[in-house]
N, C-alpha and C positions, 0 to 999 in steps of 0.2 A: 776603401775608396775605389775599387778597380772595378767593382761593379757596379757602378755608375756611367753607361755610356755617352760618349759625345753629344749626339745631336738631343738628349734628357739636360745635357747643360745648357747647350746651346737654348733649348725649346722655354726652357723657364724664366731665364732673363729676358727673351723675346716677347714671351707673353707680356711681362711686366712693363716694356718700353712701348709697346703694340696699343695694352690698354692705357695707358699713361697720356700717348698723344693721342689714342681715340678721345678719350674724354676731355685735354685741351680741344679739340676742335670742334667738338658737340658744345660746349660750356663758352664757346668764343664766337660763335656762328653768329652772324649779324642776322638783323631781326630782315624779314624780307615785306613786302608792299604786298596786300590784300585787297583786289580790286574786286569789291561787294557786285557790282552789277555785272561782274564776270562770273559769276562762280556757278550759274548755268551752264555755262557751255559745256562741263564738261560731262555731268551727270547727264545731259541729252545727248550728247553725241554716244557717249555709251549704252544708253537705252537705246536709242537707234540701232547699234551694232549688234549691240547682243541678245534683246529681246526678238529679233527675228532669228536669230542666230539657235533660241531656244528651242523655239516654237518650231521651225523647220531641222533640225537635230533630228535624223531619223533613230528611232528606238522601237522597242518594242512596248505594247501598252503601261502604262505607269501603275504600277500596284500601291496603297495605302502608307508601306513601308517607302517607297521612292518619294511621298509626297512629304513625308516625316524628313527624309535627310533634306530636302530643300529649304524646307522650315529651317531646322536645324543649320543650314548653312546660310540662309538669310540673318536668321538671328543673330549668331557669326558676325557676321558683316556687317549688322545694324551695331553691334555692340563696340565694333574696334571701330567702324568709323565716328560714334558718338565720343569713345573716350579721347581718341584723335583730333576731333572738335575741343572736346572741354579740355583737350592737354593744352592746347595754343593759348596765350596771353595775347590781347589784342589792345591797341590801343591808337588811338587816332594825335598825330604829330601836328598841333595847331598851326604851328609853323609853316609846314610842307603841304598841310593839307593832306595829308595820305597816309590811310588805313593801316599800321603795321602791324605785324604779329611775330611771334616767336615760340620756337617749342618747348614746353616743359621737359627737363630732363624726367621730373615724380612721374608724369603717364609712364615710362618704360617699366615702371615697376607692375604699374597695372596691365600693361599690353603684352608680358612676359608669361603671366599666366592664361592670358585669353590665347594666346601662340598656342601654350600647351596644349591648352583643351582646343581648340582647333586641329593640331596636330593629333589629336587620341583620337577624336570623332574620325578625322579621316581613315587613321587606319585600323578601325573598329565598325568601323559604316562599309567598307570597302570602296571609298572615293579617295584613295590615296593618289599620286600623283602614277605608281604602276597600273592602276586602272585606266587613269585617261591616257597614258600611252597603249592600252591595248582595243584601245577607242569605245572605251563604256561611258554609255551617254549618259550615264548616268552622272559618273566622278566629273564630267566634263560643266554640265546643265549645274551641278553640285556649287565647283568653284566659279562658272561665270555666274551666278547668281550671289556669291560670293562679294565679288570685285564687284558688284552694279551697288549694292546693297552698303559698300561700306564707302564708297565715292557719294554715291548720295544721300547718303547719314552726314559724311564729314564735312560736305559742301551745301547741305541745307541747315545743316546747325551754324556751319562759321556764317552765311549770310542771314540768320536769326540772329546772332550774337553781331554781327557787322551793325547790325539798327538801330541795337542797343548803344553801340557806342560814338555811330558816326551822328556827325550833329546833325538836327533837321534843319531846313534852310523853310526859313516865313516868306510866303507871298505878298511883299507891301506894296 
């Protein structure tokens, strides 16, 4: 027993109380209000930002292999922000009138593995986050294409799925 040090006791019942109330508070989170005719703004104002952002990025010419990691990290991005979409339960409060949604705990199983391999591409592509600290426009152009790609994957599925569920109103 004496080779068992302190902070190895201390660290394993912590986990255990750490993840305990993680998951009370994931599993208790009230559902939040999804305003459909909002969910532009934000996917434009980031194309706004960032696509000039790209296109003026100075670098050096883009070779076939640089066009692949782009792909590649769009794909990325298209992919977590659809499951991000399809993780949300949505449902319209007759009552209140207004759109709610709520997260699936099941997507973390799926977005666990797209982490990973997001994670391997980066540091197997060389767009790891030590690249765009040493300013490669590449890793940089990599993940803001990244972040545009998965914001408007998860913001034009939730307002396709908003359609489906909010009610049409008749012109009488």
């Amino acid at each position: 027993m004496t080779d068992i040090h302190l902070p190895l006791l201390f660290w394993i019942p912590a986990g255990v109380v750490f993840l305990y109330f993680g998951w009370r508070w994931v599993s208790t989170r009230p559902e939040r209000e999804i305003r459909a005719h909002r969910l532009w703004r934000l996917p434009a104002l980031l194309a706004a930002v960032i696509l000039p952002l790209v296109y003026l990025q100075p670098h050096k010419p883009f070779r076939l292999t640089d066009y692949g990691i782009f792909a590649v990290a769009l794909l990325m991005g298209l992919a977590t922000g659809i499951l991000r979409a399809r993780a949300a339960s949505l449902r319209y409060d007759h009552d209140s009138g207004r759109l709610m949604a709520s997260f699936s705990l099941s997507a973390m199983a799926l977005l666990i593995p797209l982490g990973i391999a997001r994670h391997i591409s980066r540091t197997y592509m060389g767009i790891g986050p030590e690249a765009a600290s040493h300013g490669d426009a590449r890793a940089m152009i990599g993940s803001l294409l990244f972040v545009l790609a998965m914001v408007v994957a998860h913001r034009g599925l939730l307002y396709y799925r908003a359609r489906g569920v909010l009610p049409t109103r008749r012109k009488d």
